[in-house]
PALO-839537 format. One record per residue: y, x, z negated of N, C-alpha, C, CB in turn; residue in three letters. Coordinates in steps of 0.05 Angstrom, whole numbers, plus 5000, padded with zeros to 4 digits. Glycine has a CB too. Example, Ala and Ser with C-alpha at 12.3 -4.5 7.8 and 13.67 -1.06 7.14 Angstrom:
2
488652644844491052464844493452644844491152264819ALA 495552574858497952734857500152584843498852824886SER 
This chain:
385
204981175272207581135259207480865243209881125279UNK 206580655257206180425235204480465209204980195249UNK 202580635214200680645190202780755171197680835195UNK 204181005176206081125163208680945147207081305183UNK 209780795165210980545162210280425132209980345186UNK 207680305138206280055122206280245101203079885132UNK 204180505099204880655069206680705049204780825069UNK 209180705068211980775050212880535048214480975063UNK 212780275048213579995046212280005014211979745073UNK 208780125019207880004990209480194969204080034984UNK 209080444984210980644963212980514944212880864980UNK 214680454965216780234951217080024933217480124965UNK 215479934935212679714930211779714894209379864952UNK 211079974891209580104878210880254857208280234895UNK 213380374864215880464851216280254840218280574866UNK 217280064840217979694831215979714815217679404856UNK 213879584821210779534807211579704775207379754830UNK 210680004777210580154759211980114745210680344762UNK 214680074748216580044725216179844710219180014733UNK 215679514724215879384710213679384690216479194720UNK 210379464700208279514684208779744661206179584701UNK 209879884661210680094638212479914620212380394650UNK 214479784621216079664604213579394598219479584619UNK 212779214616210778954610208779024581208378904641UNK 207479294594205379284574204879454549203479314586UNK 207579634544208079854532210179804513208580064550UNK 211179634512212979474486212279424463213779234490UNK 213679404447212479304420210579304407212479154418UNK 209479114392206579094395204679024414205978964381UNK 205479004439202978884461200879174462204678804502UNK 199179144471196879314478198979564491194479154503UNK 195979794490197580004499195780084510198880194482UNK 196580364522194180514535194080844517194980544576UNK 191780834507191081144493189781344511188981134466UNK 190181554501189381874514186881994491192782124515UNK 184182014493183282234478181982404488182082184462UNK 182082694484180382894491177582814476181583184482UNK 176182854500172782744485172182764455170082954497UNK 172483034438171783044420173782964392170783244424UNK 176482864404176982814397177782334395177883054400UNK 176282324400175682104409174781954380173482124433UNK 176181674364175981594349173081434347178081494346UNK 171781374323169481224314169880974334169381154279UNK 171980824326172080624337172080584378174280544322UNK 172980724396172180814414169580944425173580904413UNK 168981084405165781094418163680884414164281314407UNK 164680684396162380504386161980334418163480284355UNK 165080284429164080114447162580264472166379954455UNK 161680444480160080624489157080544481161080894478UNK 157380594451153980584442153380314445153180684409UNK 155180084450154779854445153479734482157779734430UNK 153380004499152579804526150679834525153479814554UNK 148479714541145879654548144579854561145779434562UNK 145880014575144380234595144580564581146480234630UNK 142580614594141980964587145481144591138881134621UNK 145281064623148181214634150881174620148981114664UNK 150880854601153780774586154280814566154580564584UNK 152681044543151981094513153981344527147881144497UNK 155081334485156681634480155281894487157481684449UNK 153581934484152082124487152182334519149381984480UNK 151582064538151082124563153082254559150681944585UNK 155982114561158482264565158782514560160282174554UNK 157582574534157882794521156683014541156482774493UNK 154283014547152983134564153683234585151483044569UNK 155482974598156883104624158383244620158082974642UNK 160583224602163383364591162483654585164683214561UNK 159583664585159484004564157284164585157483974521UNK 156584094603154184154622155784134649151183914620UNK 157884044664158483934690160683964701158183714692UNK 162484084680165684054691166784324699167883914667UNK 168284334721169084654723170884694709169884784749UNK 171884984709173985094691176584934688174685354699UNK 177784874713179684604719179284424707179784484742UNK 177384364699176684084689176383964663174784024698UNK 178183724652177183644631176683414619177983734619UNK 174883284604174082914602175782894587171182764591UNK 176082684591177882444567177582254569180582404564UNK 177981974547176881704547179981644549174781574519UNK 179881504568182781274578181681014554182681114626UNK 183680904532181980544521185480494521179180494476UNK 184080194518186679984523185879924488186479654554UNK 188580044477188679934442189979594447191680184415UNK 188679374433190079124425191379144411189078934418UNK 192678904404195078904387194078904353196978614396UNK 192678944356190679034323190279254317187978944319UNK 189579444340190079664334187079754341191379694306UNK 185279514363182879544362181779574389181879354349UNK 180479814395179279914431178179704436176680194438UNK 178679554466177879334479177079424496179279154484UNK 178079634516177579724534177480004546178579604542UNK 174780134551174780454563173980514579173980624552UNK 174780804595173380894612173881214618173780724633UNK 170681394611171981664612172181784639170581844594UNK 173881964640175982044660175082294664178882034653UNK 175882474681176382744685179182804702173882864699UNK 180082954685182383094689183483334697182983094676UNK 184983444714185683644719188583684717184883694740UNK 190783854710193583934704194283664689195584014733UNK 192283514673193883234659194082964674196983294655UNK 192283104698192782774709189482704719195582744741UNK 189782454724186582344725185982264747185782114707UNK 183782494760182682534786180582364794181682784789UNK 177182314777175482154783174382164754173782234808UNK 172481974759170781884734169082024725169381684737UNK 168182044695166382284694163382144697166782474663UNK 162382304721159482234735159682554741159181964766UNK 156882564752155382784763154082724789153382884744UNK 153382944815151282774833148482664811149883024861UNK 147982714793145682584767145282314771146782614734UNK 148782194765149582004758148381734774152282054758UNK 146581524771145481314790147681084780141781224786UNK 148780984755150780814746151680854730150580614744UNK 154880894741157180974728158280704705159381054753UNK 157580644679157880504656158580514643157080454647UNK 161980534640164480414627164280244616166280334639UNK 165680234592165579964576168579914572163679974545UNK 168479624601171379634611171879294598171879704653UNK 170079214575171179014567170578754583173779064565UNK 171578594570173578294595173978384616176878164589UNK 174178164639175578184666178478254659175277894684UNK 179378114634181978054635183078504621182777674608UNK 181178554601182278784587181078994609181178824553UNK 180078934631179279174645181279254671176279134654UNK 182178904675185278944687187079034675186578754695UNK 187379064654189679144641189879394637190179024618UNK 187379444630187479764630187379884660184879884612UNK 186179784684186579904706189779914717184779784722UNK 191479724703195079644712195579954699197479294690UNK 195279984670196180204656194680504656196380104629UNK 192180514669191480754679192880794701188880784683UNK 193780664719194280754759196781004748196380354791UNK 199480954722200481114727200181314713202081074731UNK 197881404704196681684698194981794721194881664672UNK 194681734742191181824761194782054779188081364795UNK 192082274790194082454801194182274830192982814803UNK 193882474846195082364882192182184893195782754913UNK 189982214874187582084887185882054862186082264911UNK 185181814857182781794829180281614842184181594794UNK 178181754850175581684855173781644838174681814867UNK 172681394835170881274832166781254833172181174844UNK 165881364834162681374842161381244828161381604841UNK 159081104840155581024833156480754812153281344811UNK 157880554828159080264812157380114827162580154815UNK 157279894814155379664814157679454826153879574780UNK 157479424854159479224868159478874858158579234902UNK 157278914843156378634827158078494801153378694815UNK 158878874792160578784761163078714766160979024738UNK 163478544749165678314759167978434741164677924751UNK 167078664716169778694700170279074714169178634653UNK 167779244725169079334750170879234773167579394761UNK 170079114785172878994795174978824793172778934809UNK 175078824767177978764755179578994754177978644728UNK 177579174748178779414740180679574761176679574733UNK 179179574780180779594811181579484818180179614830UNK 182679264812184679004811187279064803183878784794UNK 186479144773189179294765190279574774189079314740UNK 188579804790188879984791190579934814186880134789UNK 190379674826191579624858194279424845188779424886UNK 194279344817197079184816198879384806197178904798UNK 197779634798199379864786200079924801198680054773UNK 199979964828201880014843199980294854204980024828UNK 196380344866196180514871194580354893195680704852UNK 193480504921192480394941189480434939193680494965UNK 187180184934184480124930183980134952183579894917UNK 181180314963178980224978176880294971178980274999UNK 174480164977171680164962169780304988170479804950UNK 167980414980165780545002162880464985166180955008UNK 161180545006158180565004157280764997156780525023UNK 156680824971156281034961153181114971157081014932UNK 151080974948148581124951146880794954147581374920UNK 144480824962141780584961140680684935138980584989UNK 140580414916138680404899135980284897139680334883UNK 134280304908130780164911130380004873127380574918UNK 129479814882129179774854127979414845132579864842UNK 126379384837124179154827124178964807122179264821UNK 123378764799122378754773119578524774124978664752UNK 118678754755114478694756115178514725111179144750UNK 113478294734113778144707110178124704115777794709UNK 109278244723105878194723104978424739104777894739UNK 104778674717103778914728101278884755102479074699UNK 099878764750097578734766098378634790095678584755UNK 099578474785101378254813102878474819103877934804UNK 103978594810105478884829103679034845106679124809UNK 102479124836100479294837098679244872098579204807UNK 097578964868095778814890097378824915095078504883UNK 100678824904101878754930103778964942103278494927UNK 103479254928103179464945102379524966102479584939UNK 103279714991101479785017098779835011102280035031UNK 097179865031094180045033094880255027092580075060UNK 096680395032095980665032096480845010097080765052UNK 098980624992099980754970097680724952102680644959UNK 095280484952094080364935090980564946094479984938UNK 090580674961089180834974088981044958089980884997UNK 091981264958091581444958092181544916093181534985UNK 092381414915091681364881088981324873092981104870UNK 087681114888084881124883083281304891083980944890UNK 084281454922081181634922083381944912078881664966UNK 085381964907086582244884085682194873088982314872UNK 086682024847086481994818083482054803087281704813UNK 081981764811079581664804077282014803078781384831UNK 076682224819075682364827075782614802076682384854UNK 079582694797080382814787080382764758081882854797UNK 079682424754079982334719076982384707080881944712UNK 075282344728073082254722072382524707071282154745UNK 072082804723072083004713073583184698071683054722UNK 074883034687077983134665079083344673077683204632UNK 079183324701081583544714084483484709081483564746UNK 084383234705087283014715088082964690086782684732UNK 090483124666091082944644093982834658091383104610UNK 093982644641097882604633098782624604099182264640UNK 101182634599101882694577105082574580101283004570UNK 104982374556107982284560109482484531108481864556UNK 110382694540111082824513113482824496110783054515UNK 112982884471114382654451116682974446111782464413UNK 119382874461121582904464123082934423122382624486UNK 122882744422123782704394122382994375122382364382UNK 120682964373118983274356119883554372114783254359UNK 119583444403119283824408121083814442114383994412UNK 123283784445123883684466124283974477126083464465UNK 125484254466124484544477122284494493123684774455UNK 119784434485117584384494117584284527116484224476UNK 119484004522118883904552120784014566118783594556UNK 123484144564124884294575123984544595126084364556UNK 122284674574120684924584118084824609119185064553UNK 117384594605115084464613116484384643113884204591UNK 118484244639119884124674121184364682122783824675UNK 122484494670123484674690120784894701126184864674UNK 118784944687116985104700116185034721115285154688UNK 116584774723114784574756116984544774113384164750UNK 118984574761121384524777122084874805124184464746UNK 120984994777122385274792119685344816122885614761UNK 117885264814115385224830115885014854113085114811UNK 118484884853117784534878119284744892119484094873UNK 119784484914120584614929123884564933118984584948UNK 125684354916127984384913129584574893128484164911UNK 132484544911134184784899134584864879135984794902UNK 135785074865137385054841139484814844138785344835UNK 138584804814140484624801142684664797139984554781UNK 144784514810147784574802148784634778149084394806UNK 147084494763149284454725146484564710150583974707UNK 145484894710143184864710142484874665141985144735UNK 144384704659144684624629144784374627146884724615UNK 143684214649144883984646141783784630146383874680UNK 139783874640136783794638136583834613134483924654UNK 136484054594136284154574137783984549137084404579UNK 140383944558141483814548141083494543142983884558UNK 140783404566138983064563136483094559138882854591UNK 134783184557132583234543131883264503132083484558UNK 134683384495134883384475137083214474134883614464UNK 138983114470140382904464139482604461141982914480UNK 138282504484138382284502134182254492139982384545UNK 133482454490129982454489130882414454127482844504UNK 132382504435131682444413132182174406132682594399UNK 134182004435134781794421131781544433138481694427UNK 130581684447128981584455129681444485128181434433UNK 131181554496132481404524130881604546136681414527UNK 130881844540130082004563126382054561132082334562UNK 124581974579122781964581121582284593122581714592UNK 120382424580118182554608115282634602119382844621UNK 115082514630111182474636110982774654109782094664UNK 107282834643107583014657104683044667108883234644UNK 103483054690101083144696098883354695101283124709UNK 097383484681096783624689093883714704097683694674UNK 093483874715090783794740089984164732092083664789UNK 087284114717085784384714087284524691085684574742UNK 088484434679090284574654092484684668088884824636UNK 094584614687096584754701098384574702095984844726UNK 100984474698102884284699103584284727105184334682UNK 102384054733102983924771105383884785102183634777UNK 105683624759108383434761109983404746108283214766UNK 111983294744113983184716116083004725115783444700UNK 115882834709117882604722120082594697116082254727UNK 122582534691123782464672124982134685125782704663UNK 124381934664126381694667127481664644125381434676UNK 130481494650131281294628130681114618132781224628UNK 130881084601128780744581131480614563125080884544UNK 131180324567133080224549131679944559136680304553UNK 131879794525130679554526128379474553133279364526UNK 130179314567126579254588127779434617125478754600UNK 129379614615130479794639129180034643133379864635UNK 128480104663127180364665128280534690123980324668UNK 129380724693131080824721128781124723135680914713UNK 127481184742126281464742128381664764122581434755UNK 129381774732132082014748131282364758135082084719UNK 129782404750129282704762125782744761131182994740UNK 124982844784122582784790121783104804122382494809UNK 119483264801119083474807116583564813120083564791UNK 114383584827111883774833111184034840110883694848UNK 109284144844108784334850107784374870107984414837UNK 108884504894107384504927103984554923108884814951UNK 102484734901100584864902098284594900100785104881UNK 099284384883097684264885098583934913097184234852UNK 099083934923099983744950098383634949100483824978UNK 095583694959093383524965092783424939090983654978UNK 093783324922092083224890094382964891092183514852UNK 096582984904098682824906098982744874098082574928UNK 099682984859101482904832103082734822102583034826UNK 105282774840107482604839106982304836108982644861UNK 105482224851103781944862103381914847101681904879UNK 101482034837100081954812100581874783098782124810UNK 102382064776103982084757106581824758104882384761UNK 107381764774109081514775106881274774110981504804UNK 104581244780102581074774102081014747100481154784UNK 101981314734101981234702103881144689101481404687UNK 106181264694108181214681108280974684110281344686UNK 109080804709110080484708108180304691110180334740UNK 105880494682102980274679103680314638098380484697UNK 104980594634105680644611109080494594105580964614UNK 110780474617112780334606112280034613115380444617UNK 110679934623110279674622108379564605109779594644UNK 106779714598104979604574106979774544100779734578UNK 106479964542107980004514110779934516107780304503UNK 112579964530115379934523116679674535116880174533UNK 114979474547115979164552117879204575117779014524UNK 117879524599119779474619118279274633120779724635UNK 120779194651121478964664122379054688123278804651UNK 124279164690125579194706125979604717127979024695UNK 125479634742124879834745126679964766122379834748UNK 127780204777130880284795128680574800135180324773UNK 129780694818128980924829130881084836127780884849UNK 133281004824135981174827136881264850135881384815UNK 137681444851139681514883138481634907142181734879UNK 139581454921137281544946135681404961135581674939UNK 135081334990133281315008131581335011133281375019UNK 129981594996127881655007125881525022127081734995UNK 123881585030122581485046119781365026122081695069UNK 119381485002117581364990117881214975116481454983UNK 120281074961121580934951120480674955123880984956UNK 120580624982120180334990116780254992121780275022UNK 115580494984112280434974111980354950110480644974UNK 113580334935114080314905115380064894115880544896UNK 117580024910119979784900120879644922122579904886UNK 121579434929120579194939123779184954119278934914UNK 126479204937128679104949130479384944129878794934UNK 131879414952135279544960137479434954135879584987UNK 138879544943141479534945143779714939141679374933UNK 146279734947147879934942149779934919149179974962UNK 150080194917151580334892154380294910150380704881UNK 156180304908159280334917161480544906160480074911UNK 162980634919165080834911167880754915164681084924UNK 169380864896171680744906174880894911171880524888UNK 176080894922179081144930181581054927179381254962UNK 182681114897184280944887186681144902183980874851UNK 189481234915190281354919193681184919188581464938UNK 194881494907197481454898199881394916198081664884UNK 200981334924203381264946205581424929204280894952UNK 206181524910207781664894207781874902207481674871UNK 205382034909205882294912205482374945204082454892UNK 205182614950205782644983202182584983207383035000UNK 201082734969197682834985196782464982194583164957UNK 197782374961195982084959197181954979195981894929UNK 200481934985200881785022199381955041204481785036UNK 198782085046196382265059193882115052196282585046UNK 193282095035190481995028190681675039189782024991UNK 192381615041192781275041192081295077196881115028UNK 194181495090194881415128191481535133198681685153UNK 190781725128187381895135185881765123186482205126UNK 185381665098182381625090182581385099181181665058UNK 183481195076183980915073184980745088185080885056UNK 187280745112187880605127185480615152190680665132UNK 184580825162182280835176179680735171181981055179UNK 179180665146176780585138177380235138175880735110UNK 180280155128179979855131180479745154181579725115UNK 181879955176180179835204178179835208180579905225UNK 176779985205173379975211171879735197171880265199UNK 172779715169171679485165172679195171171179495143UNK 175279165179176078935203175978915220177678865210UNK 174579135236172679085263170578965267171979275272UNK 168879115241165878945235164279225218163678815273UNK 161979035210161179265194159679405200160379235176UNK 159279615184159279985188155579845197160280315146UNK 154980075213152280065218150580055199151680245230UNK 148579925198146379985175146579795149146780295165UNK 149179615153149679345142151979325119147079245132UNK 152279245096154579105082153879255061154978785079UNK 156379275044156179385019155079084999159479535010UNK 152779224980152179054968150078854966153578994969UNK 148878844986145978715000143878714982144678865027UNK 142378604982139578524971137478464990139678294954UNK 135678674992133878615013130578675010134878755035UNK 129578585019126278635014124578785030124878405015UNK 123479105028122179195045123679285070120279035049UNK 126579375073127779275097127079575113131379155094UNK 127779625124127779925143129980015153126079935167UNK 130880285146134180385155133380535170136380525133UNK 
């Protein structure tokens, strides 16, 4: 009953809040908050998109998700905060259902979710003037607990008058080799083992090619090429099974989507696809073939690749995207987490529901102490979960 209590206080709370933020920031000439359906989305709005640094924060990606990922219910739109000039400061695309805004547009794909939310100051503002568009719950995925104009953003989503809590989404493994060789030396035995007596055996006698294939000319090509190895591994169908095809030709013409491919006896082994941008390299979908196991493809093939984006493309910095796995930490040195977050409405019944079940239960748990397995946000070296 108190939890119930404390919810309908903010309700109250929040009713207040809203009003005055709708009149504060929606007057006159002050900033506003705009609505576009993706394709209908002005020049000036997408630029700030093309203008971020990462694979995942370009117009394009978006595009991809919006047309490959969304169910029939579902539809994207870019939330931007117009200035008083008449100029996008601040965005972030959305997905929507009956008109109101449920979660962000990501995919399970998705390793970082990259908004271009501006300033600390324009990403609060736009999170004050999004809270009263989100329906009874607007979730969040695969944020960087580090970005400081992300959590402004949820700053404002919580002065709009909607109830913030953040979770542990996924582990990201992830390095940076400024001296390939110095990486290299200070790998395990076994990873450094089993590259040398695979590889070496299979090159010598040109069983073993690789092939980083050029996306830009014939990206059908590598489409046809990963999914053939794909439909051979041993994981599932693909949920969005248009979604590969699609970043392959989009994202490969702009030169962001990478894929390497092995092949052992003239037969395609392995296939890796990563993202490339400036000295960033993320390896997002990765695939072998059980038939060849003992040749350890995969292995191998991530051997070249890091040895190929670090000499030709100046990466630096290297991520392994979502996930734990267990071989991850043969590869990349530290961890850290991705975060999620459960913005939920006190306006409506299901989001005070969402507030007394999800969210009030979880911030006792984390004022008790923290969740097993350690803190959102950590940086660690080699650690073991």
């Amino acid at each position: 009953m108190r939890q119930i209590r404390t919810a309908r206080t903010r309700y109250k709370k929040a009713l207040f809040l809203d009003s005055f933020v709708s009149h504060h920031f929606t007057q006159g000439d002050a900033v506003r908050l705009e609505s576009y359906a993706m394709p209908a989305t002005p020049a000036g709005v997408r630029s700030l998109f093309d203008r971020q640094d990462r694979p995942e924060g370009c117009w394009a990606w978006f595009e991809i998700l919006a047309d490959t990922t969304l169910s029939k219910e579902e539809s994207a739109c870019i939330m931007a905060l117009i200035d008083e000039a008449g100029l996008a400061v601040s965005a972030i695309p959305l997905v929507a259902v009956s008109g109101r805004m449920v979660r962000g547009l990501t995919s399970p794909f998705t390793t970082l979710f990259c908004a271009p939310l501006g300033s600390d100051q324009n990403a609060r503002t736009l999170g004050i003037l999004l809270a009263g568009k989100a329906g009874a719950t607007l979730r969040l995925d695969a944020l960087d607990p580090a970005d400081d104009a992300a959590l402004a953003f949820q700053d404002g989503l919580a002065r709009g008058g909607l109830v913030v809590d953040r979770f542990r989404h996924f582990a990201n493994w992830f390095e940076r080799i400024d001296n390939l060789t110095g990486y290299w030396n200070s790998r395990e035995s076994r990873l450094k083992s089993t590259v040398k007596r695979k590889g070496a055996p299979l090159q010598r006698d040109g069983r073993l090619v690789f092939e980083a294939i050029d996306l830009a000319a014939d990206w059908r090509r590598g489409v046809q090429i990963y999914e053939a190895i794909y439909a051979q591994s041993w994981k599932p169908a693909e949920p969005y099974p248009h979604f590969i095809a699609a970043l392959l030709e989009k994202m490969g013409q702009r030169g962001v989507a990478r894929l390497g491919v092995a092949m052992i006896e003239g037969a395609p082994a392995a296939a890796q696809i990563w993202l490339v941008q400036q000295d960033r390299a993320t390896i997002f979908k990765l695939a072998h073939d059980p038939a060849f196991d003992r040749q350890s493809p995969g292995t191998l093939l991530t051997h070249w690749m890091l040895g190929q984006l670090y000499e030709r493309d100046g990466v630096r910095q290297v991520d392994f995207g979502r996930g734990d796995d267990g071989y991850k930490r043969l590869w990349l040195a530290n961890c850290r987490d991705r975060e999620g977050v459960l913005a939920a409405n006190p306006r409506r019944l299901k989001g005070l529901l969402a507030v007394a079940v999800d969210i009030l239960p979880s911030r006792i748990v984390k004022h008790l102490g923290p969740k097993a397995g350690g803190t959102a946000g950590r940086q660690t070296g080699n650690e073991t979960r």
